[in-house]
MARZA-152578 format. One line per field, with one value per residue: residue number from 1; residue in three letters; y, z, x of N, C-alpha, C in turn. Coordinates in steps of 0.2 Angstrom, whole numbers, plus 5000, padded with zeros to 4 digits. Layout:
BEGIN
n [NUM;...];
res [ALA;...];
nc2 [Y;...];
nc3 [Z;...];
nc1 [X;...];
cac2 [Y;...];
cac3 [Z;...];
cac1 [X;...];
cc2 [Y;...];
cc3 [Z;...];
cc1 [X;...];
//
This chain:
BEGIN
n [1;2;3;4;5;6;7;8;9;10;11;12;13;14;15;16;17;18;19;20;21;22;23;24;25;26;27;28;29;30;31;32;33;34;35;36;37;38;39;40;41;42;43;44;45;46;47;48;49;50;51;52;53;54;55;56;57;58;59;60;61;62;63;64;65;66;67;68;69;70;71;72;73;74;75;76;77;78;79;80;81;82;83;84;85;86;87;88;89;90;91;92;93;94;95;96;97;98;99;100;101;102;103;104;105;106;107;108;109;110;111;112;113;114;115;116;117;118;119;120;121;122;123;124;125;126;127;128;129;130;131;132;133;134;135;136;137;138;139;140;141;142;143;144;145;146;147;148;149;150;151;152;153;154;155;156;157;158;159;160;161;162;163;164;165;166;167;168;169;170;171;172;173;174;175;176;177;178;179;180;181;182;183;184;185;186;187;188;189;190;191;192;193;194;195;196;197;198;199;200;201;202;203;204;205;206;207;208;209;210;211;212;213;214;215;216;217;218;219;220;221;222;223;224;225;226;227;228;229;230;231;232;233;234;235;236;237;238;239;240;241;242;243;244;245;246;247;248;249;250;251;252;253;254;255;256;257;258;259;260;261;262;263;264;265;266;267;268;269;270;271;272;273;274;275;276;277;278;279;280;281;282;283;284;285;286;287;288;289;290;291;292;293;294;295;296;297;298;299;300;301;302;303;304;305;306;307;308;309;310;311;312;313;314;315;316;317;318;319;320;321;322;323;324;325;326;327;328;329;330;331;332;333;334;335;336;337;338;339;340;341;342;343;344;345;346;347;348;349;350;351;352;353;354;355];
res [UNK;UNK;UNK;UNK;UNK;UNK;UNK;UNK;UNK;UNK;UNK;UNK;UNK;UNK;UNK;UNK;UNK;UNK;UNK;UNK;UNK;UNK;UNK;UNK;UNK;UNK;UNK;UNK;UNK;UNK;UNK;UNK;UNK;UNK;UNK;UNK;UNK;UNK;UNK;UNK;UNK;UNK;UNK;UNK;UNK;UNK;UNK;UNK;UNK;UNK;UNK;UNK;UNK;UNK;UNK;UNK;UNK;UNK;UNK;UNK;UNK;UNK;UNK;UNK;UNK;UNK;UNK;UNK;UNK;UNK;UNK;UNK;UNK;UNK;UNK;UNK;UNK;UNK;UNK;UNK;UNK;UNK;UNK;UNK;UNK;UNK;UNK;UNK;UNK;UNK;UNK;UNK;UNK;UNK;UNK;UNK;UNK;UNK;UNK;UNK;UNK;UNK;UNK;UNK;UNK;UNK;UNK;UNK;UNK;UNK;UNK;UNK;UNK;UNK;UNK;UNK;UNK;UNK;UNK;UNK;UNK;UNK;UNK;UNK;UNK;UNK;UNK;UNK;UNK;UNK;UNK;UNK;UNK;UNK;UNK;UNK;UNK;UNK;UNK;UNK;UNK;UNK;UNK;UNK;UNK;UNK;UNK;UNK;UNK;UNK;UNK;UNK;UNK;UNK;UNK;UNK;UNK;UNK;UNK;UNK;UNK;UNK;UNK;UNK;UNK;UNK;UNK;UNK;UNK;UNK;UNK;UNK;UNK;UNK;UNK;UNK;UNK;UNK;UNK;UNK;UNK;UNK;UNK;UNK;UNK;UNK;UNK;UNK;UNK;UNK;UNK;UNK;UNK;UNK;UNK;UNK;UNK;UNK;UNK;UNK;UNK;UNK;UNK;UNK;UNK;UNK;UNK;UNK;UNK;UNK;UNK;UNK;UNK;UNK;UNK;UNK;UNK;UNK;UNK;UNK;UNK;UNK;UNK;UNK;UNK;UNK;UNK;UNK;UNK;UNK;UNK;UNK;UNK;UNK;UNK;UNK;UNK;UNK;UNK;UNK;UNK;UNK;UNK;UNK;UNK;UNK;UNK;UNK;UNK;UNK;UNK;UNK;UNK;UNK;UNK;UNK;UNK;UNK;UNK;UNK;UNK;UNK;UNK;UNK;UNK;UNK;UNK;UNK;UNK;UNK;UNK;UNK;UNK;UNK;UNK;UNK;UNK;UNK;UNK;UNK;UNK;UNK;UNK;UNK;UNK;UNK;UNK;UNK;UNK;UNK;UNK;UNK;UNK;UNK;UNK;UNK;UNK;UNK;UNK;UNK;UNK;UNK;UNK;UNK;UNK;UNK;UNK;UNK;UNK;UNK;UNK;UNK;UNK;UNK;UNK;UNK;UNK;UNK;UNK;UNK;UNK;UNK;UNK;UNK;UNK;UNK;UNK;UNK;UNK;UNK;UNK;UNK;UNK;UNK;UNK;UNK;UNK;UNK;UNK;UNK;UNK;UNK;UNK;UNK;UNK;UNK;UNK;UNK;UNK;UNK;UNK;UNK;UNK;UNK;UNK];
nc2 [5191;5198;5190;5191;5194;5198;5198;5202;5200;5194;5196;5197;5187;5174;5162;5149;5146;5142;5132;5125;5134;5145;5161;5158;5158;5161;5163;5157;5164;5174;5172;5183;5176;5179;5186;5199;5211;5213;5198;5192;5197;5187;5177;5163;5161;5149;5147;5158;5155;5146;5153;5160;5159;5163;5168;5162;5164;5172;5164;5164;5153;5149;5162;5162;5162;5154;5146;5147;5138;5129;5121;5119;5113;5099;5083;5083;5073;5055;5056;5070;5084;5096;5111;5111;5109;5113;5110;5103;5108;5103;5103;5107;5102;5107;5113;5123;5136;5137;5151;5168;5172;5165;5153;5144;5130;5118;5109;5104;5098;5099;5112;5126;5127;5142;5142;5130;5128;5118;5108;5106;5091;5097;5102;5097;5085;5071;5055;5039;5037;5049;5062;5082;5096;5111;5121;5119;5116;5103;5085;5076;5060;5045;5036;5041;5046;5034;5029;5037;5045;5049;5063;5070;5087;5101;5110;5123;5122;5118;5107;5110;5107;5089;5089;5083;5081;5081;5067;5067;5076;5088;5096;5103;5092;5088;5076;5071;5073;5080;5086;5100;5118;5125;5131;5139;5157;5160;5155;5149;5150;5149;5137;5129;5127;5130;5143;5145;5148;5158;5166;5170;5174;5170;5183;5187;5180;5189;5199;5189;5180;5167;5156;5140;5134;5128;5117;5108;5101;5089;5078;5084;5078;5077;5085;5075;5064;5051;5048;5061;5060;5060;5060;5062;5072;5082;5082;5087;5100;5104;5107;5117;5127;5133;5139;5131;5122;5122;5120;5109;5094;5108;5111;5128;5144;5155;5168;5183;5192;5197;5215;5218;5222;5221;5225;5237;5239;5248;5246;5252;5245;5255;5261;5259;5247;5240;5235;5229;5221;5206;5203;5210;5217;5231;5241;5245;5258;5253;5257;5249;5237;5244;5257;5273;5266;5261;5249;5240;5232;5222;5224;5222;5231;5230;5222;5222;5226;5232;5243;5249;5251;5259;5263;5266;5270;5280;5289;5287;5276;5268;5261;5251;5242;5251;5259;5266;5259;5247;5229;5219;5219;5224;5225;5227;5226;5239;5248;5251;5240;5238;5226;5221;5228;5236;5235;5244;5252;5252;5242;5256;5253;5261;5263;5267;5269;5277;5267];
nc3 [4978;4992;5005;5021;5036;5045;5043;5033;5020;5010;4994;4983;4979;4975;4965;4971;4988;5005;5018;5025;5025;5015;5020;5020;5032;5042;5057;5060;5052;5044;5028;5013;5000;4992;4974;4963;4955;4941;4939;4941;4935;4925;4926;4924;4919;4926;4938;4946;4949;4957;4967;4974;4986;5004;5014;5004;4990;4977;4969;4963;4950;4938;4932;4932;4936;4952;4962;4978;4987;4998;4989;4978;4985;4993;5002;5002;4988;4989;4988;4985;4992;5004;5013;5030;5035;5024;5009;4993;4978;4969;4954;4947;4956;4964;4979;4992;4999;5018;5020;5016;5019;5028;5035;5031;5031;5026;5033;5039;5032;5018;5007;5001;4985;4974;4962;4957;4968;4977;4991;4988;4992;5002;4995;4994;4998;5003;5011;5008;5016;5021;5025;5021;5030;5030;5037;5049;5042;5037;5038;5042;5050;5043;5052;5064;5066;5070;5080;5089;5094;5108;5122;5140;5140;5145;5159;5159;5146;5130;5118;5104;5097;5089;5088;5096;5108;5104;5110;5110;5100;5106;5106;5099;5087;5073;5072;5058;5043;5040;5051;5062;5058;5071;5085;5097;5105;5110;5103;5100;5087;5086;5097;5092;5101;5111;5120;5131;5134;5123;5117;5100;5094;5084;5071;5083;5083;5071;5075;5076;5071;5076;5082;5086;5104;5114;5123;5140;5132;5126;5132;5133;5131;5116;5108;5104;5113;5116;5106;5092;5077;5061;5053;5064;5069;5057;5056;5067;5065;5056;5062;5071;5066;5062;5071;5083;5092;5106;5118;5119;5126;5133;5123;5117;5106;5107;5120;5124;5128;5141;5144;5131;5121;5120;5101;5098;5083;5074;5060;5057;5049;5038;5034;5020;5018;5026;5016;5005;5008;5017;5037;5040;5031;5020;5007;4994;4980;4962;4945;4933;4920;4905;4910;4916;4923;4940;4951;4967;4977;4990;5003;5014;5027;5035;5031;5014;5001;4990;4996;5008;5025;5023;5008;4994;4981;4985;4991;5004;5009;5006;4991;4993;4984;4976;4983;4980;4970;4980;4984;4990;4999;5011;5021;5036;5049;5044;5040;5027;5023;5022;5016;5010;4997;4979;4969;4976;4988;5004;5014;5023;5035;5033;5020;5005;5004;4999;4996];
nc1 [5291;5302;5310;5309;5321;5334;5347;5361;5373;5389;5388;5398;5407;5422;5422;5421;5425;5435;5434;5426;5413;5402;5409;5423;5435;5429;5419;5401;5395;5380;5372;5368;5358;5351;5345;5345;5338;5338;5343;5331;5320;5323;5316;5303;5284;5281;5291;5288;5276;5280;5288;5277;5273;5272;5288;5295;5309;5320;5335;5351;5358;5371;5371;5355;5338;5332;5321;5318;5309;5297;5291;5300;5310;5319;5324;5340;5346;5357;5373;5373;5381;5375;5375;5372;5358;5352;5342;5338;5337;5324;5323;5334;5345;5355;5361;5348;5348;5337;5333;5332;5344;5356;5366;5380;5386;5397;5404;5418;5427;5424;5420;5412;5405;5402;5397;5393;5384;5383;5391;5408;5422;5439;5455;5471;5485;5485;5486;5479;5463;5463;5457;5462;5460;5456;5458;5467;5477;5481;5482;5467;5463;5450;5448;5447;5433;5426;5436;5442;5457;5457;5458;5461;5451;5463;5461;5452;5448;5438;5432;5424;5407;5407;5418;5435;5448;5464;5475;5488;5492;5487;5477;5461;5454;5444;5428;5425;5425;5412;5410;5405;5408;5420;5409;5409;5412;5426;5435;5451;5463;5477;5479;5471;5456;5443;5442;5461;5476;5482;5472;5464;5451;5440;5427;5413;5395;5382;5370;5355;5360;5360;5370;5374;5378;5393;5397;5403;5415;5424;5419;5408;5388;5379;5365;5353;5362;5375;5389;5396;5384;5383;5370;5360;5365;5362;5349;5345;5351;5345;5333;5336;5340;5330;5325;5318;5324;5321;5328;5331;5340;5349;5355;5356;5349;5363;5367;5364;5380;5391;5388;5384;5370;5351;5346;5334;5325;5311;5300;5288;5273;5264;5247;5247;5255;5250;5239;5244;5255;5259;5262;5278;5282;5285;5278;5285;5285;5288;5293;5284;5288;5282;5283;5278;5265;5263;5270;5268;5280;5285;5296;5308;5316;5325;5333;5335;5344;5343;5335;5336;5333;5324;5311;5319;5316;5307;5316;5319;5325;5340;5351;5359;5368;5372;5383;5398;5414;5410;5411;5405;5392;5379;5363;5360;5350;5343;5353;5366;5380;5398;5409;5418;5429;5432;5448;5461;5452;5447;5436;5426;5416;5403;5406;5419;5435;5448;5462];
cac2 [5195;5198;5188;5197;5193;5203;5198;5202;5198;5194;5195;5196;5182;5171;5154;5143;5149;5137;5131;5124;5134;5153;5163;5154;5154;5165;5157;5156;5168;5171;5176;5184;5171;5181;5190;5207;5212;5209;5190;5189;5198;5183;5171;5162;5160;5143;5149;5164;5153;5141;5157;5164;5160;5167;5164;5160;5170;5168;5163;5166;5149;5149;5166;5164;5163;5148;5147;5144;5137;5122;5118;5115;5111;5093;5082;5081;5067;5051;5058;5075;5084;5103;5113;5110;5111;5117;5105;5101;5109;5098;5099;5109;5096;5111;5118;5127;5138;5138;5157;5171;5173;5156;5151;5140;5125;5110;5103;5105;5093;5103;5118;5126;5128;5146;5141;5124;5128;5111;5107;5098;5090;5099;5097;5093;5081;5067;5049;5034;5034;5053;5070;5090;5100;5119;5127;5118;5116;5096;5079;5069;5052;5043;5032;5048;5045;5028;5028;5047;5047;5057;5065;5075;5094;5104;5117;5130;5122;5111;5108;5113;5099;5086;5088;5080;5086;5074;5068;5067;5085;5093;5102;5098;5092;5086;5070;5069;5077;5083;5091;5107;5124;5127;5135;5144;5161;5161;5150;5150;5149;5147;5130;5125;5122;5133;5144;5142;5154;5165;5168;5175;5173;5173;5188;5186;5180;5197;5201;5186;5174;5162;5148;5135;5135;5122;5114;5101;5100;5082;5074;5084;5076;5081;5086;5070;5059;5049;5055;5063;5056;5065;5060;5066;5079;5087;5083;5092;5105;5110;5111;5121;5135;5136;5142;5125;5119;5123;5122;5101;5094;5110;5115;5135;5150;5162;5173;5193;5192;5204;5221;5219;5226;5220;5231;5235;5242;5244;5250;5249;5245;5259;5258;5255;5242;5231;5236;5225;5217;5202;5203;5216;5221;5237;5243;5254;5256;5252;5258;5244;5237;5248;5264;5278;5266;5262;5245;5239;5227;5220;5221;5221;5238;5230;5217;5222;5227;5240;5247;5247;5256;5262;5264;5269;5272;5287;5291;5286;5269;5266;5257;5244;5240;5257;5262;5266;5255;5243;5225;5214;5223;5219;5228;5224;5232;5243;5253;5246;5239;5238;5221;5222;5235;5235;5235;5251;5255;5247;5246;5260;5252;5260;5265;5261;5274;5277;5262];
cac3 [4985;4994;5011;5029;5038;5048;5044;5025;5019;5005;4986;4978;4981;4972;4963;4976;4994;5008;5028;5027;5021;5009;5022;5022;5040;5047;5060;5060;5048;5038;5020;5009;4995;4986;4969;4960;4951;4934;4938;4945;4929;4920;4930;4921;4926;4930;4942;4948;4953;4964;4972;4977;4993;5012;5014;4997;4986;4972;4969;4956;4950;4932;4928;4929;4944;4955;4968;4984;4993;5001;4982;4974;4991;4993;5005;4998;4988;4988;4985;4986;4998;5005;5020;5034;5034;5018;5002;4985;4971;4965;4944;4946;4956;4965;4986;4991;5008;5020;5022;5011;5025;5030;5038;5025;5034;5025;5036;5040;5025;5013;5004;4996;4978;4974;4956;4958;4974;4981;4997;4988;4996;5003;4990;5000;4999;5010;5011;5008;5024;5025;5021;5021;5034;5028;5046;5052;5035;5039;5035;5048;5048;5043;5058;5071;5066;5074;5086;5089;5097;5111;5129;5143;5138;5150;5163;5154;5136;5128;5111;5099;5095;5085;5090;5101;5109;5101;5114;5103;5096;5111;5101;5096;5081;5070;5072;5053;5037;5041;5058;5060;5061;5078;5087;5101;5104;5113;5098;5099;5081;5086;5099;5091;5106;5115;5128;5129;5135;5119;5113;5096;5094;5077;5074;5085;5078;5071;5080;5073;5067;5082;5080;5093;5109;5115;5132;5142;5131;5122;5133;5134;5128;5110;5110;5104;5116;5115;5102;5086;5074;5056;5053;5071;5070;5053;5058;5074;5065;5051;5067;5076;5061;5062;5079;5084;5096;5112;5123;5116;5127;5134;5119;5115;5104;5111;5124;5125;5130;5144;5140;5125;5124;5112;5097;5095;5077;5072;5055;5059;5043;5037;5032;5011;5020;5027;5011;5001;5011;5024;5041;5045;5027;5017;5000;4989;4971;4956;4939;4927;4912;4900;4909;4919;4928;4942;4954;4973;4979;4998;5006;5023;5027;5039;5026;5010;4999;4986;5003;5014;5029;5016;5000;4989;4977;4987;4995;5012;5009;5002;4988;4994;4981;4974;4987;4975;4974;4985;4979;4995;5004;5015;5023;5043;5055;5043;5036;5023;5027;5017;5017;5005;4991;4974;4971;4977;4991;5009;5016;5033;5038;5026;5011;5004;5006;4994;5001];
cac1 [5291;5307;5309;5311;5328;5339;5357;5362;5379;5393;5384;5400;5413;5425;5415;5423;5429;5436;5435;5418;5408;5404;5413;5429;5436;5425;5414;5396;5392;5374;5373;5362;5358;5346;5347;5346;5331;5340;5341;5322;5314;5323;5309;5296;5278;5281;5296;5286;5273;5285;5290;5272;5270;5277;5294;5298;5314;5323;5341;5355;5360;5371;5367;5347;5333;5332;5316;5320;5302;5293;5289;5305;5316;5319;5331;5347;5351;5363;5380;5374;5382;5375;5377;5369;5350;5351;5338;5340;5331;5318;5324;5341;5350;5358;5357;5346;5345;5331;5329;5336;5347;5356;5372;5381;5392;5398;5408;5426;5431;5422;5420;5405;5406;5396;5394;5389;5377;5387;5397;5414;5428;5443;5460;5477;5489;5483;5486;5472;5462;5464;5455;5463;5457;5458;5456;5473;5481;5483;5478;5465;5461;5444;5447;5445;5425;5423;5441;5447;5463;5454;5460;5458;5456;5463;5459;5448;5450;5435;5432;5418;5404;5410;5426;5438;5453;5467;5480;5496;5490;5486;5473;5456;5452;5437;5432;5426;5424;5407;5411;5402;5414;5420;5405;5411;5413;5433;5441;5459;5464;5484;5478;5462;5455;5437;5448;5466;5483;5484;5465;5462;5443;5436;5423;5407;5390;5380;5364;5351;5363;5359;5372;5374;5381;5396;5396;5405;5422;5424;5414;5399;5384;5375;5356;5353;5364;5379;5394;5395;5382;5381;5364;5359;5366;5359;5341;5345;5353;5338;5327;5341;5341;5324;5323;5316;5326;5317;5329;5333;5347;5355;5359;5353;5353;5368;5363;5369;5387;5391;5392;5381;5361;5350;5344;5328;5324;5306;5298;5279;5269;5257;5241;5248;5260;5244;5234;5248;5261;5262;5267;5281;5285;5284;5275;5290;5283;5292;5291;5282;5290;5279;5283;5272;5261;5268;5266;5272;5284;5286;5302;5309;5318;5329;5339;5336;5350;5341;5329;5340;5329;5315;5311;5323;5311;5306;5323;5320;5332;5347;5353;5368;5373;5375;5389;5404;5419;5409;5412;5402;5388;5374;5360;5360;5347;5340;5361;5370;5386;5402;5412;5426;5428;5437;5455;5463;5450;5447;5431;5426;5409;5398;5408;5425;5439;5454;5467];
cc2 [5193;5196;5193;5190;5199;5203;5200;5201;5199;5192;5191;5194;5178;5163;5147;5147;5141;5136;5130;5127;5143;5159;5164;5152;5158;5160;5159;5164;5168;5177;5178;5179;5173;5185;5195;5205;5211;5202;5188;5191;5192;5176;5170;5162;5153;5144;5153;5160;5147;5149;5162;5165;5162;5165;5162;5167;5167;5170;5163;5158;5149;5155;5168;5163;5157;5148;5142;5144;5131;5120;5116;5113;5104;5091;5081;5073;5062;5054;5066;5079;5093;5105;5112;5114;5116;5109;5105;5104;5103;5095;5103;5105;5101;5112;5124;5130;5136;5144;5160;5173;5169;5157;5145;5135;5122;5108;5105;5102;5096;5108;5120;5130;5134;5144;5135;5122;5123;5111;5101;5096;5097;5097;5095;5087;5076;5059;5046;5035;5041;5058;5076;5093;5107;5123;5125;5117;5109;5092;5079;5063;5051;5039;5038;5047;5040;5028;5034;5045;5051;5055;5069;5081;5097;5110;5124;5129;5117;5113;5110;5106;5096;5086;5085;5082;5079;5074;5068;5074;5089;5099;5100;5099;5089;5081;5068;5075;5084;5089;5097;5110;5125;5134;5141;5152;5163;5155;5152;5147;5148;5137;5128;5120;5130;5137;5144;5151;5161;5163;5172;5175;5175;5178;5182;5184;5187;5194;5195;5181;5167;5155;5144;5136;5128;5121;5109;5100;5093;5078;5075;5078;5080;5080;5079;5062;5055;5054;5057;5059;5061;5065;5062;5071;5085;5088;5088;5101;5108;5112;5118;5127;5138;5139;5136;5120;5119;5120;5112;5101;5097;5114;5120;5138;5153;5165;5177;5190;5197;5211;5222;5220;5226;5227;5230;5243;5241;5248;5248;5250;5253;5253;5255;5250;5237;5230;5229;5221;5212;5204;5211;5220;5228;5237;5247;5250;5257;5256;5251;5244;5241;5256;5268;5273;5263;5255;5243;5232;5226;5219;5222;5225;5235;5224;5219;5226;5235;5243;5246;5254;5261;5262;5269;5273;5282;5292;5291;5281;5270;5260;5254;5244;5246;5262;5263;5262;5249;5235;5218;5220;5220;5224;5224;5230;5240;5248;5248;5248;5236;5231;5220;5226;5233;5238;5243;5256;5248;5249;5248;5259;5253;5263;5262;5269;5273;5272;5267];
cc3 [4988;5003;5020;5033;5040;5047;5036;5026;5012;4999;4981;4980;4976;4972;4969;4984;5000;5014;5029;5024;5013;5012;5024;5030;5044;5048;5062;5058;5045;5033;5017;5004;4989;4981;4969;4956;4944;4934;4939;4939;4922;4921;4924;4924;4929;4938;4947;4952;4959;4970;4975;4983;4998;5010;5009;4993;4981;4973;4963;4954;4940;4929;4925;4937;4945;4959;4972;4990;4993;4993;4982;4983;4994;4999;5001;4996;4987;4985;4983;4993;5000;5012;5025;5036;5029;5015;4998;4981;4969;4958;4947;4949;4963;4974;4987;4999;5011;5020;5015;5014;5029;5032;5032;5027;5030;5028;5035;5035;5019;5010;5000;4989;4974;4965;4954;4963;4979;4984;4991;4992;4995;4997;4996;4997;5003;5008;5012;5016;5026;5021;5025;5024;5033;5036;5047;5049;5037;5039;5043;5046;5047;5050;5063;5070;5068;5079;5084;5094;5104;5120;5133;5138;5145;5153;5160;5149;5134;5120;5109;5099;5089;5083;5094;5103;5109;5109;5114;5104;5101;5107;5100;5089;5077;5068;5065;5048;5037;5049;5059;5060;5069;5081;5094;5102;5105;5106;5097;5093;5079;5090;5097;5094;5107;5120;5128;5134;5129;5115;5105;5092;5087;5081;5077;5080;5078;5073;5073;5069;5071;5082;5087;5099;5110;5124;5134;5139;5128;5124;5138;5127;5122;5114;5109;5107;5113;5108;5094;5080;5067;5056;5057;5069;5064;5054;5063;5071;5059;5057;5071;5073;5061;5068;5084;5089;5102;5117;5125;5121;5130;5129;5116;5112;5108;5114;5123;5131;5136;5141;5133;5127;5118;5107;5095;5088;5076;5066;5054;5052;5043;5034;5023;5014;5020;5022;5005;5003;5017;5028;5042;5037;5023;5010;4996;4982;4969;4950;4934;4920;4906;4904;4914;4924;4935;4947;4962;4973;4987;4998;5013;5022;5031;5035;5021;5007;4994;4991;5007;5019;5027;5013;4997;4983;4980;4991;5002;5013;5004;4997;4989;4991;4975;4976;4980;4977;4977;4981;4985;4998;5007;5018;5031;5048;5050;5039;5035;5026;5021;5020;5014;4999;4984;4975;4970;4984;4997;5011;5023;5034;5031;5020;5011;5001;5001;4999;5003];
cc1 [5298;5306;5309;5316;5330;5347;5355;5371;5384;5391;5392;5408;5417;5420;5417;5427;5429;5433;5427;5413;5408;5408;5420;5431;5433;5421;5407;5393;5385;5375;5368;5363;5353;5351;5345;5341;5334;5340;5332;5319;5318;5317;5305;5290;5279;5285;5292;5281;5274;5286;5285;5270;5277;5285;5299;5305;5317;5331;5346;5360;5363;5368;5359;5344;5331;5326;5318;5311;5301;5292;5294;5312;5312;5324;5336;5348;5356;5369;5378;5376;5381;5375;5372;5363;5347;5345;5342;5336;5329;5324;5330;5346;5355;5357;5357;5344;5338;5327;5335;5343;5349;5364;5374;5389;5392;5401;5413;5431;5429;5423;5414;5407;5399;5394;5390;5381;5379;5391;5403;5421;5434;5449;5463;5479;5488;5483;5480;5470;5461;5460;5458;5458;5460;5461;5463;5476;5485;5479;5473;5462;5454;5443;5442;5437;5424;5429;5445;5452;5462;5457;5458;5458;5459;5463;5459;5447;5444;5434;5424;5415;5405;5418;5431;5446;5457;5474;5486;5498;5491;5482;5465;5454;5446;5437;5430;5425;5419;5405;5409;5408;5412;5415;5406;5414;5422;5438;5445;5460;5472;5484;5474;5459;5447;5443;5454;5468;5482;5478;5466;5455;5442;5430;5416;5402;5385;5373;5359;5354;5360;5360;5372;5378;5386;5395;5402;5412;5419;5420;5407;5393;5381;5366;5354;5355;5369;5386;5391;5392;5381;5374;5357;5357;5363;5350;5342;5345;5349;5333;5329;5336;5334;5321;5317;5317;5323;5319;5335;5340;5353;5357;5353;5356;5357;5363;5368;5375;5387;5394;5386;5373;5360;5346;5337;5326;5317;5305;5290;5280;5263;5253;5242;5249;5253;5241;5238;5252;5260;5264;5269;5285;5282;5282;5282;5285;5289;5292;5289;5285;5289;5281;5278;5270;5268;5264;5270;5274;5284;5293;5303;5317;5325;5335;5339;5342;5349;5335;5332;5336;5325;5316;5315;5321;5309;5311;5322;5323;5336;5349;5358;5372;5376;5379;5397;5410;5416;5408;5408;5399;5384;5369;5358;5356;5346;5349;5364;5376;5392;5406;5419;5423;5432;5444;5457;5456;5449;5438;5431;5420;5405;5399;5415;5428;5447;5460;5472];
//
């Protein structure tokens, strides 16, 4: 059964991308993580029965099907390191999101490794004592984690949490490895500071991402009180993602920006819908292996990638991933969306145009 989520994303990326986490330096992105129906009909029953309940989906790990549910999702262990409020597979060893639809941070020292499923360290050229920070293309210290070099910031500029605005630098920078990505919506990506004289704001979070808000500059307080604590802060930050925070500290989902009006998209369930489906999802039939007879599926018209805004099956949705050219898609709010294209076409929203 295929999950419900609102954001869909980038399927088809390079096995390794950098700056924290699957999106490189784009900031507080969500991904789809799910598969394609050729991967899931490789599922066994044992697999199939990991991924029978709500919420449950499957995932493409090594060219076969991975189950992402309360079953096989563990916390990560000793010397594993995955993105933030992400598990562990049980037997595969691998991370594994919380929804099909997940924000994918490692930490500003890392890099998530799409073939591995694993946050690994940043490369770089960096002296004992130091790690490569991709985002400012320069070393920083492990000290900065227990005695950061930290200063005022100045009138109208605060840093991101878990950052500090360095006094040397005149910047802020991160006080460790694990440092989320700059959460703010105004990031100055020339001063890498919140705010600043020559703004150039990475893209906004898409409707239902719901990353965290910044506050206070260096020396606001965290949800949890006192400074940047890794272990803190991922507890905080699997409750976050779950929409869980309740308001903890001050710190809140984003609110509508000015100017912006939220979207309301519905796809009431029929009566097939309740007769088969959970919730807020749809019936489309399939064809069954053998042919002729024919059986349903539950998706959710608003993310899915082969239904995108109905059954495909019956030509009321769209197949995503069969936009031509189209080399990263996503189905957002119900219309699929083009993210990058094959070589020799650019993508125009929702298709991909001769470059």
């Amino acid at each position: 059964m295929r999950s419900a989520a609102i954001l869909t994303a980038v399927l088809t990326l390079a096995s390794t991308v950098s700056a924290g986490g699957f999106g490189g330096l784009q900031l507080r992105g969500s991904f789809n993580f799910g598969c394609g129906k050729s991967i899931k009909e490789k599922a066994s029953n044992e697999q199939k029965g990991y991924c029978s309940s709500p919420g449950s989906f499957f995932s493409e790990f090594k060219g076969g099907p991975i189950c992402c549910s309360d079953k096989t999702r563990q916390p990560p262990s000793k010397g594993n390191t995955c993105p933030f409020g992400w598990g562990e597979h049980f037997h595969a060893g691998c991370c594994i999101p919380p929804k099909e639809v997940s924000p994918c941070d490692c930490g500003e020292g890392y890099h998530f490794d799409k073939s591995a499923k694993k946050c690994v360290k940043n490369g770089g050229k960096c002296h004992g004592g130091q790690w490569w920070h991709d985002r400012s293309g320069s070393c920083c210290d492990d000290s900065w984690q227990h005695n950061p070099p930290k200063g005022d910031c100045p009138k109208g500029v605060t840093c991101p949490r878990g950052w500090f605005w360095h006094k040397q630098l005149k910047r802020c920078k991160p006080e460790g490895p694990r440092s989320p990505e700059p959460d703010c919506d105004d990031w100055d990506d020339n001063n890498h500071c919140c705010g600043g004289h020559n703004p150039h704001p990475s893209p906004k979070p898409k409707p239902g991402n719901g990353g965290g808000g910044h506050q206070g500059g260096s020396g606001g307080k965290f949800p949890w009180g006192g400074k940047f604590n890794q272990a803190d802060f991922e507890n905080w930050w699997s409750q976050f993602s779950k929409g869980n925070n309740g308001g903890w500290g001050g710190w809140h989902k984003r609110e509508l920006q000015d100017g912006q009006k939220p979207i309301a998209i519905d796809f009431p369930q029929t009566d097939l819908d309740k007769m088969y489906c959970p919730g807020s999802l749809h019936a489309c039939t399939v064809p069954t292996a053998a042919g002729g007879e024919w059986s349903y599926e539950c998706v959710d018209f608003l993310s899915e990638l082969e239904s995108c805004g109905g059954c495909a099956s019956t030509g009321e949705g769209v197949d995503c991933t069969s936009i031509p050219h189209a080399d990263s898609v996503g189905c957002e709010l119900g219309v699929c969306q083009v993210y990058t294209c094959k070589s020799g076409f650019v993508a125009n929203g929702t298709s991909c145009a001769v470059a």
